[in-house]
C-alpha positions as CSV (number, residue, x, y, z in Angstrom):
1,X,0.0,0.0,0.0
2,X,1.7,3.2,-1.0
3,X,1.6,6.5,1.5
4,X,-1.1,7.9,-0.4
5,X,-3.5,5.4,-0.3
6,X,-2.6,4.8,3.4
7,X,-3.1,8.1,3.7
8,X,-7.0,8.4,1.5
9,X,-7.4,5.3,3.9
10,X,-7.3,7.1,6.9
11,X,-9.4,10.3,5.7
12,X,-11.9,7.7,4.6
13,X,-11.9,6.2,8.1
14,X,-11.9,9.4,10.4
15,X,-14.6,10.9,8.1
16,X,-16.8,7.6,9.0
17,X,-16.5,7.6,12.3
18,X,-17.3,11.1,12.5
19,X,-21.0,10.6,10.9
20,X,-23.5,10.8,13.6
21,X,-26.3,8.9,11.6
22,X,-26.7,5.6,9.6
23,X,-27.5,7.4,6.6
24,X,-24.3,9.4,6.6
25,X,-22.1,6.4,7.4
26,X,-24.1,4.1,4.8
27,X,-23.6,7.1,1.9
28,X,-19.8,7.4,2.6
29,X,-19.7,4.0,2.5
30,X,-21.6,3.1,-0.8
31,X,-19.5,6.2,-2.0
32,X,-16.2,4.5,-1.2
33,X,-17.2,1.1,-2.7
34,X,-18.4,2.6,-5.8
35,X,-14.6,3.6,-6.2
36,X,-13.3,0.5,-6.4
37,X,-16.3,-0.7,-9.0
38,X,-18.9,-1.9,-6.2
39,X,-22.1,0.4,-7.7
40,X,-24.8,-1.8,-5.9
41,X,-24.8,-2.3,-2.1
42,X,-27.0,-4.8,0.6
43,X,-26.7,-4.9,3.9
44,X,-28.6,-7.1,6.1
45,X,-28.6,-8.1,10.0
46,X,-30.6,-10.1,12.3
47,X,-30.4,-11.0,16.1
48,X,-32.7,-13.3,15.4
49,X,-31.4,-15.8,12.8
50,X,-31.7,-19.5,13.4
51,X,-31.3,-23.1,11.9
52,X,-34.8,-22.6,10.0
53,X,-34.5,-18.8,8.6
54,X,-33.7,-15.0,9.8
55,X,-36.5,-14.3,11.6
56,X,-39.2,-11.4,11.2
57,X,-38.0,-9.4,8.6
58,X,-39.4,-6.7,10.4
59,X,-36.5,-7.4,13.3
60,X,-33.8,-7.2,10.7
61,X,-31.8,-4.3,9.3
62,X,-31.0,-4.0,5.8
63,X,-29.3,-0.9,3.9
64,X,-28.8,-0.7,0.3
65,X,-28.6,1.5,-2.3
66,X,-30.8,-0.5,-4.6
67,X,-33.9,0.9,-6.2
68,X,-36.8,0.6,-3.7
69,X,-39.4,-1.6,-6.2
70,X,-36.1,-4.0,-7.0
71,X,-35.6,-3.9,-3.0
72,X,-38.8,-4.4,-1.6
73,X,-39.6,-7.3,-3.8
74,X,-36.3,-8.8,-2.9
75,X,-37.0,-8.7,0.7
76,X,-40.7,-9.3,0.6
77,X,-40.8,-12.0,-1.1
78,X,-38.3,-14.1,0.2
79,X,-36.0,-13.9,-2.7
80,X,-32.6,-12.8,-0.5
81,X,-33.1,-15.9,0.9
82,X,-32.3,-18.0,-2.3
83,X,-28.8,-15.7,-3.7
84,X,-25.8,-17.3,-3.8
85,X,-24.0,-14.1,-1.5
86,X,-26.5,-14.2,1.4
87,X,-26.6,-18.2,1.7
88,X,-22.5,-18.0,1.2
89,X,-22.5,-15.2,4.1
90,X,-24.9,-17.0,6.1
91,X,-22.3,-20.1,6.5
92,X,-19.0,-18.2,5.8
93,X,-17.6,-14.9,8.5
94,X,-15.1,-13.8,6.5
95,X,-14.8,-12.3,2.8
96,X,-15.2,-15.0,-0.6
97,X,-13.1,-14.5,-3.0
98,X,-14.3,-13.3,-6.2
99,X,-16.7,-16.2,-8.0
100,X,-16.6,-17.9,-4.6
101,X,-20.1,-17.6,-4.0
102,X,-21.4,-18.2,-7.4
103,X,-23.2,-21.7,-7.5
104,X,-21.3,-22.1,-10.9
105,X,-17.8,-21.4,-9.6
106,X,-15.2,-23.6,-10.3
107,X,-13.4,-25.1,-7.1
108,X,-10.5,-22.9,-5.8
109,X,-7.0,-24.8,-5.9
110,X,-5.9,-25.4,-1.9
């Protein structure tokens, strides 16, 4: 990582932690993902996720920068519960690499 990039690091991360609401934080964030190519962005978390599903929807926070009609279908309809990222997330706690979550992925080389 060169100095510069450390240095738009930290600017990125003291202006984040100086937001005082979720929309804030969530805009500087979609903002900085968008730089490296990410131009879509979900978020979701439950307490209350078990064995058998995530719980009420209604007990769960989810932020994205999708359109609303695309959003609230996704949700409401149980969709999110069928992509390849959120059952990958669901069993995984740290970062796939790219194609990792993709049903048609070819096995990574150990």
């Amino acid at each position: 990582m060169s100095v510069r990039s450390g240095d738009e690091m930290l600017d990125y991360l003291e202006r984040l932690l100086a937001t005082e609401d979720i929309r804030e934080t969530w805009r500087l964030h979609c903002a900085r993902m968008a730089a490296f190519g990410f131009d879509r962005m979900l978020y979701g978390f439950t307490r209350f996720r078990t064995a058998k599903g995530y719980g009420n929807l209604d007990d769960t926070l989810v932020l994205s920068n999708h359109a609303r009609a695309y959003l609230d279908e996704f949700i409401s309809s149980g969709m999110f519960s069928e992509a390849p990222m959120v059952k990958w997330a669901t069993e995984h706690v740290s970062a796939p690499a790219f194609g990792a979550a993709s049903p048609s992925a070819p096995p990574r080389a150990s």
